[in-house]
C-alpha positions as CSV (number, residue, x, y, z in Angstrom):
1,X,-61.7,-29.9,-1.4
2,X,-60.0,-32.7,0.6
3,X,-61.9,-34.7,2.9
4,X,-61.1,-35.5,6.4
5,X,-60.1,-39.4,5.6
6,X,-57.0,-37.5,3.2
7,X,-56.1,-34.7,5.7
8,X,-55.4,-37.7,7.9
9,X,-54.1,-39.8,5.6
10,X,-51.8,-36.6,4.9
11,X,-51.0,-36.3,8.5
12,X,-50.0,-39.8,9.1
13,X,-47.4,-39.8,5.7
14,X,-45.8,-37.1,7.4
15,X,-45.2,-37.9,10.6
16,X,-44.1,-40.8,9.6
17,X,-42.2,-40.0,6.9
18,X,-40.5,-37.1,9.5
19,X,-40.6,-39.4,12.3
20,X,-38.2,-42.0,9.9
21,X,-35.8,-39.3,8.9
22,X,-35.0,-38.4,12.3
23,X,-33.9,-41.7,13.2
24,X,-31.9,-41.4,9.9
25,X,-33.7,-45.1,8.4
26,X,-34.4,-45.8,4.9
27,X,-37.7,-46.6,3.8
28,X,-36.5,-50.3,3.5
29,X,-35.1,-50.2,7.0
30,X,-38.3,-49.3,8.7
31,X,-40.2,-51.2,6.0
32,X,-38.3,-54.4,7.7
33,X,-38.6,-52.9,11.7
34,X,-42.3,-52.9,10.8
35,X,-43.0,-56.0,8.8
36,X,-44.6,-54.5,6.0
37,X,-43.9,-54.0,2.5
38,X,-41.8,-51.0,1.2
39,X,-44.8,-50.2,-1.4
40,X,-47.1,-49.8,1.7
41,X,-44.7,-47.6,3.5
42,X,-44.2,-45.3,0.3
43,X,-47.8,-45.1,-0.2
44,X,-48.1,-44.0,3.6
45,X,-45.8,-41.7,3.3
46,X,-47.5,-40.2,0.6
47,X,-50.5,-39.8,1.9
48,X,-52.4,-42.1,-0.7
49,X,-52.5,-45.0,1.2
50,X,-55.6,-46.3,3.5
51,X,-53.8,-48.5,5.7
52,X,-55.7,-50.5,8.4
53,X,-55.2,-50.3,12.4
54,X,-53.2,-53.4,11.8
55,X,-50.3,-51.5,9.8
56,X,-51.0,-48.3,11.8
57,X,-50.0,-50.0,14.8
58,X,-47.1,-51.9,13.0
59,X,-45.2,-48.6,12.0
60,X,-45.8,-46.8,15.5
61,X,-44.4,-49.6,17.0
62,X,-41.5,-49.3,15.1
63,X,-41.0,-45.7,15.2
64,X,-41.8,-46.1,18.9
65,X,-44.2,-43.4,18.8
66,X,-48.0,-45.2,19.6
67,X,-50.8,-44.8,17.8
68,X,-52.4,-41.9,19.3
69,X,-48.9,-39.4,18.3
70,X,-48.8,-40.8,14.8
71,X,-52.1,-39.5,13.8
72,X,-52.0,-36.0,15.6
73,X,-49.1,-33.0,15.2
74,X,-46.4,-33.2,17.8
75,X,-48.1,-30.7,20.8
76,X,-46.0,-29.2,23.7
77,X,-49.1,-28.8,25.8
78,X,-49.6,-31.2,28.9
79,X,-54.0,-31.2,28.0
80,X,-55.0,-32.3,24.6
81,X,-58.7,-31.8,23.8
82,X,-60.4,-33.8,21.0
83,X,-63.4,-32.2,20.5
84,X,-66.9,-34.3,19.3
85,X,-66.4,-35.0,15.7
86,X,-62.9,-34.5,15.3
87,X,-61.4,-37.9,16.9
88,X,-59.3,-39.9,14.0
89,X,-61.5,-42.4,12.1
90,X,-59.1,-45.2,11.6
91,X,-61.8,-47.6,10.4
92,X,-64.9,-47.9,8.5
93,X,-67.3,-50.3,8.0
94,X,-69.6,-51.7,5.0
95,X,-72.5,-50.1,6.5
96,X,-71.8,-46.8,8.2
97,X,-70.3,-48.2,11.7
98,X,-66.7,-46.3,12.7
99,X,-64.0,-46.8,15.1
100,X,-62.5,-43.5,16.4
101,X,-59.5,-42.7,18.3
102,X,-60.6,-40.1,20.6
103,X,-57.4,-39.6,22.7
104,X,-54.0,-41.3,24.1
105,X,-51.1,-41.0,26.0
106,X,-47.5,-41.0,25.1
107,X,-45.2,-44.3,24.4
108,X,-43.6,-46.0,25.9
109,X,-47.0,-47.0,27.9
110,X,-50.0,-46.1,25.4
111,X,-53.5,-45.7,26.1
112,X,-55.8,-45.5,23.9
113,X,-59.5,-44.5,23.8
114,X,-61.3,-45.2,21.0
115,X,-65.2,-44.7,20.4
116,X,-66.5,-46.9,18.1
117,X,-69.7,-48.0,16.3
118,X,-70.7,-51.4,14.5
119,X,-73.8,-51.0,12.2
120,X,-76.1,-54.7,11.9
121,X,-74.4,-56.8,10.0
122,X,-70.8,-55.7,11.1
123,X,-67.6,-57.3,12.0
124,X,-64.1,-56.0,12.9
125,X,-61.2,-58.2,12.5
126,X,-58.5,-57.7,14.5
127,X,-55.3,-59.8,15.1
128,X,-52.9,-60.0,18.0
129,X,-51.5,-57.1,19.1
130,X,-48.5,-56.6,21.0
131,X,-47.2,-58.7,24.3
132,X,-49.0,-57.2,27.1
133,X,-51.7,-55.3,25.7
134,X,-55.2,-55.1,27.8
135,X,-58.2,-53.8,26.4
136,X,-61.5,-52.5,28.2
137,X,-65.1,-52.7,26.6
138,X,-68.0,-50.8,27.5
139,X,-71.3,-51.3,25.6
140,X,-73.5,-48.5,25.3
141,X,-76.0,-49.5,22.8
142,X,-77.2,-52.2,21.8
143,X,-75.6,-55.9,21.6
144,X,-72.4,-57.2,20.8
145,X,-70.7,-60.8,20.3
146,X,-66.8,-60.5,21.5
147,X,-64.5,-63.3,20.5
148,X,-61.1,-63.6,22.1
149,X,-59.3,-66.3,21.4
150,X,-61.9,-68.9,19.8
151,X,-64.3,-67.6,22.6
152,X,-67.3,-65.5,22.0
153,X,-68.8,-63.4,24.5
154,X,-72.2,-61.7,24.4
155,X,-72.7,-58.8,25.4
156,X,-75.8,-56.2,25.8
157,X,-76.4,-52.6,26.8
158,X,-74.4,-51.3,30.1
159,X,-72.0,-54.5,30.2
160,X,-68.7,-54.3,29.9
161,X,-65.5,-56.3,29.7
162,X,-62.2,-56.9,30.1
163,X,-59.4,-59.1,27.9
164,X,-55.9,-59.8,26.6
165,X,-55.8,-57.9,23.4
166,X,-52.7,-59.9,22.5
167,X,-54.6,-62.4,21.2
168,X,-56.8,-62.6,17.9
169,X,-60.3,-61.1,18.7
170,X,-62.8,-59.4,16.9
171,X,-66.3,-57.5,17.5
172,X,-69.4,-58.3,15.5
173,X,-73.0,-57.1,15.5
174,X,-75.3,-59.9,14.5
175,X,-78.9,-58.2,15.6
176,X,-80.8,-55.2,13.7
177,X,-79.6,-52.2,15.7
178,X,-76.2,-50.4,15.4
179,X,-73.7,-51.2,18.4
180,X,-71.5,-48.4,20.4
181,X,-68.9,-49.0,22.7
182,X,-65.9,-47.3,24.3
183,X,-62.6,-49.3,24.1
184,X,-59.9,-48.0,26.1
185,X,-56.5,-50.0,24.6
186,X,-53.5,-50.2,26.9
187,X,-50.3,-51.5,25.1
188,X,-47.1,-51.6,27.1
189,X,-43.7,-50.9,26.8
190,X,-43.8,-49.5,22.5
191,X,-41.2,-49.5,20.6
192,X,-39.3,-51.9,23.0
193,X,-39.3,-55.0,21.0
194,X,-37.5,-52.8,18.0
195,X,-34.4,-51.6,20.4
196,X,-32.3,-54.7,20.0
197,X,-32.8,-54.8,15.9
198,X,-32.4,-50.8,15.5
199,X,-28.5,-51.0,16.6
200,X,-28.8,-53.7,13.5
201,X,-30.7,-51.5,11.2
202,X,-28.8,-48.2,11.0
C-alpha cells in the first residue's frame, strides 16, 4: 500500500513532468532553467525522488507554476479546502517535527501557508529564496531561535515576526519541548526571472 510521502512524490513527478511537456522542454532544458541536475529531475519525474523545499521551489520557479500548484491537481474551483491532515509534508525532521503546506495562491504572486513543527533538538536549513520574498512567523508553542542573515532572533509562545526570506535563515529548537508555528511565505513575481532565458531554451 503506498504511503502518503509516495502519492505525493507521485503527484509532484507528474505535474512536473506534464507541466514540462506542455512548454515542449527537454528534461535538460528545464534541468538548466532550474539549476539542478538532470538525474534529479528524472528521479522527480518518476516519483522516486525526495527532493527538498530547496529543489521544490527551484522547478516551480522554472515552470512558473509556485509551490503550492506543483504539489496539488490542477482545480477549476475558485475555494480550495485542505482539510486537517491532508496538507503536503514537504519536510521532515530527525525527530518527528514537520513542515506542511496547508494552502497557496496562484503564480505569478504566491502565498504560501505552511504549518510546521520543530521537535527539541531540531533545525531547518533554508537558503535564499527568490528576490522579493517576505515571510511571516507566528509561534504557537513553545520557543524558537530565528536566524536571518547571521542574526538570531528568539522567540517564545504568541510572538511573531516578520523578515526577508531572500536571505539565508533557518529555524531551530534548542529547549526540551516541540515548537509550532504558522509561516505564511509570500514570493513575488514566479517564474519571472526564467522569461528572458525560455526564448533561449526552446
Amino acid at each position: 500500500m503506498e504511503t502518503s510521502a509516495e502519492l505525493l512524490a507521485q503527484t509532484i513527478g507528474a505535474r512536473v513532468k506534464n507541466e514540462r511537456k506542455k512548454h515542449e522542454w527537454t528534461l535538460d532544458q528545464l534541468a538548466e532553467l532550474a539549476c539542478i541536475s538532470r538525474r534529479m529531475l528524472v528521479n522527480v519525474e518518476q516519483g522516486t525522488a525526495n527532493p527538498s523545499v530547496s529543489i521544490l521551489l527551484k522547478l516551480s520557479d522554472a515552470l512558473g507554476l509556485g509551490l503550492p500548484a506543483l504539489v496539488e491537481p490542477p482545480e477549476a474551483r475558485r475555494s480550495r479546502i485542505t482539510r486537517a491532515g491532508d496538507g503536503a509534508t514537504l519536510w521532515t525532521g530527525p525527530n518527528g517535527g514537520r513542515g506542511v503546506l496547508m494552502a497557496g495562491t496562484d503564480a505569478p504572486d504566491v502565498v504560501e501557508l505552511w504549518d510546521w513543527s520543530l521537535a527539541p533538538g531540531e533545525r531547518h536549513q533554508s537558503e535564499a529564496h527568490a528576490e522579493g520574498t517576505r515571510e511571516l512567523l507566528h509561534l504557537l508553542k513553545g520557543s524558537l531561535a530565528v536566524e536571518v542573515d547571521g542574526q538570531i532572533h528568539e522567540l517564545k509562545a504568541g510572538d511573531a515576526m516578520s523578515f526577508h526570506g531572500d536571505t539565508a535563515h533557518s529555524y531551530s529548537n534548542t529547549h526540551k519541548t516541540t515548537a509550532t508555528f504558522s509561516l505564511c511565505v509570500y514570493e513575488p513575481g514566479v517564474g519571472h526571472a526564467h522569461k528572458s532565458e525560455i526564448t533561449h531554451v526552446k
